[in-house]
C-alpha positions, 0 to 999 in steps of 0.5 A: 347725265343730269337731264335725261331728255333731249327737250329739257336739255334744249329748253335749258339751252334755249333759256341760257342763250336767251339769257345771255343775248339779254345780258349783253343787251342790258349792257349795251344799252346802259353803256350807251345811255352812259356815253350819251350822259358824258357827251351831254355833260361835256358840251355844257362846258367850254374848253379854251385852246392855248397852243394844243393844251384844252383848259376849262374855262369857268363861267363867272357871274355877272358882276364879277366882270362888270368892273373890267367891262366898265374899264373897258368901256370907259377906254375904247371912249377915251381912244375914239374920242382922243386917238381918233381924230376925224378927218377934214 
């Protein structure tokens, strides 16, 4: 046999169990830590529901909507100045 004594051939599967249960620990945790990565990812996104289908919605800058805010602004005025009419 290639160990002779019964010591080494414990130490030897001593070292080999301990190996293995550090092997899995290592995995298991950059697993989790990769899970914990993608969670964190994906709740700086925002998903938009059209039916049962999630589309990802893109954050635009400021003064790409401040034109449609205007217009919009400008036609809610319009409707509560001349749709609106107050009551006597």
């Amino acid at each position: 046999m290639l160990i002779e004594s019964l010591a080494q051939k414990t130490r030897l599967a001593m070292m080999t169990v301990f190996a293995v249960i550090g092997g899995c620990t290592v995995i298991c945790a950059f697993t989790v830590w990769c899970c914990i990565s993608l969670v964190n990812e994906e709740r700086q996104q925002i998903y938009v529901l059209d039916g049962d289908i999630p589309f990802l919605a893109e954050r635009a800058r400021l003064e790409a909507n401040f034109t449609m805010e205007a217009k919009a602004h400008i036609q809610l005025f319009h409707h509560y100045l001349y749709i609106c009419f107050p009551s006597e």
